[in-house]
N, C-alpha and C positions, 0 to 999 in steps of 0.2 A: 497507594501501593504501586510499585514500581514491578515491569518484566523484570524477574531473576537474572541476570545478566552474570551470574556466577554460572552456567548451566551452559557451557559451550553451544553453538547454536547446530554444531553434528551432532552431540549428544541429548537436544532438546526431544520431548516427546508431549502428546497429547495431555498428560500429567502435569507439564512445565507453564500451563496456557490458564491460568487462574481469573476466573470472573474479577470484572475491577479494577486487575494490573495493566501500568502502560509506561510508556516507553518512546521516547522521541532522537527519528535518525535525521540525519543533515550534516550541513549542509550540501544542498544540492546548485550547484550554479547555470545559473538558464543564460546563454551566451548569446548570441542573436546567430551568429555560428552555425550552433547545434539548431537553435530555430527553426531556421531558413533551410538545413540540412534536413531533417525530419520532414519538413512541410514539402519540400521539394518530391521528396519520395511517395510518403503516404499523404498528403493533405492539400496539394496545392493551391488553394485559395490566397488569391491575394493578400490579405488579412496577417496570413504567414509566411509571405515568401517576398512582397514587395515594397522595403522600408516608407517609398516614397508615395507610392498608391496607398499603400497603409496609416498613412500619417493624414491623408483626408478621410481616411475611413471612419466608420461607426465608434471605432477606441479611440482613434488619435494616435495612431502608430505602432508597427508591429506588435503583435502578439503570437504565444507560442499555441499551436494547436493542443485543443484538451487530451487529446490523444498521446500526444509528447510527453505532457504534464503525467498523466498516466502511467507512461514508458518508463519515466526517470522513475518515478513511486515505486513499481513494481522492481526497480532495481535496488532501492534501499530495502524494499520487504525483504530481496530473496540473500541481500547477502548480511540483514543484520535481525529479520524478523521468524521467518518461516523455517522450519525445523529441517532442516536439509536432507539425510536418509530418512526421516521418517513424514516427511509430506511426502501426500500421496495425492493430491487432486485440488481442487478447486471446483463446485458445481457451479460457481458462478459470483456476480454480484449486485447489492441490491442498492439503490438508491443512488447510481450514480449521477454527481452533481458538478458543475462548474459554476462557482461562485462570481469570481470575480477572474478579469484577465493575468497573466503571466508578462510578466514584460522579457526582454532583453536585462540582463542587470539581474535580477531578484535572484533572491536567497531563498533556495525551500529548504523548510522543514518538515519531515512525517512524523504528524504523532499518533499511537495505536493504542487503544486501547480493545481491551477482550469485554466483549459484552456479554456472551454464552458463552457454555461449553455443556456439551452434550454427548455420552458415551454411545454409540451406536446399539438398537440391542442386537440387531439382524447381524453384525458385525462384529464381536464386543474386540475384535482386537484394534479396535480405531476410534474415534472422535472426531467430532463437531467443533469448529472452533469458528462463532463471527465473531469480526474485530470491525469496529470503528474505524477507520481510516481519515485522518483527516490532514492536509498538504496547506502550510501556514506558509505567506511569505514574511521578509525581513521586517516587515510592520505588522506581524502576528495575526494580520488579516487570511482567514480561511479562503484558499483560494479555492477548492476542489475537498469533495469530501464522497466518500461511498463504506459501503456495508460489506466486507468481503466475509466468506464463510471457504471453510479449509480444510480438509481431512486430513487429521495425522493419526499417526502409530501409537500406539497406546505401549508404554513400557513394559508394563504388565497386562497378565492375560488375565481374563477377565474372571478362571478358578485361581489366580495366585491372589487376588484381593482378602483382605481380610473380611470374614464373613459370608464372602461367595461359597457356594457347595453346586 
């Protein structure tokens, strides 16, 4: 089962996020570029910002900080995954992991799938939504994976359901 992809992703809500369904964005191109520019800013370890120092390193040559990896994911979520007026937070995320390295060159791909959904009761005009996240490169190898959980808007109120009172 596939995310609804009929469900404009302004007019998505907590209702649209179905246990099961999923959904893959990309690609994402990792440039040595943007690398080197990320790492320079937020990371600068060798590892990421020094072709040549990095080609005796522990990888055998650049790699993109897991943080970067991260950054680009987080931008596929928000312009093709997370419901746009009606997310409302993020309390966090669980299990995050770096697989394997990011080169210069690769191809990502995100693919999501909804593990729960859980209507608030403290809340009921919101929901629970963890998603699997997992960041494939161009040889389908997981390169990065984590647990994100995401509160959105519930379409409906929680007396307009059928059988609420």
């Amino acid at each position: 089962m596939s995310i609804d992809a009929t469900v404009p992703i302004d007019d998505r809500h907590f209702e649209d996020y179905v246990q099961g369904s999923s959904a893959m964005f990309g690609p994402i191109a990792m440039t040595e570029e943007a690398i080197v520019a990320f790492a320079r800013q937020y990371d600068p370890q060798s590892i990421h910002i020094d072709p040549v120092g990095a080609a005796a390193g522990p990888f055998g040559g650049l790699i993109s900080s897991g943080w970067h990896t991260v950054c680009v994911v987080m931008r596929e979520l928000v312009q093709h995954y997370l419901a746009g007026p009606a997310s409302l937070a993020s309390p966090g995320v669980d299990e995050l992991r770096w697989m394997k390295p990011v080169r210069p060159g690769d191809m990502l791909r995100v693919r999501v799938t909804v593990v729960s959904t859980q209507r608030s009761r403290s809340k009921p005009d919101r929901g629970m939504v963890r998603t699997s996240i997992e960041t494939l490169n161009q040889r389908d190898e997981i390169v990065m994976s984590m647990i994100a959980m995401n509160l959105f808007r519930c379409r409906e109120r929680a007396g307009d359901r059928p059988g609420a009172h």
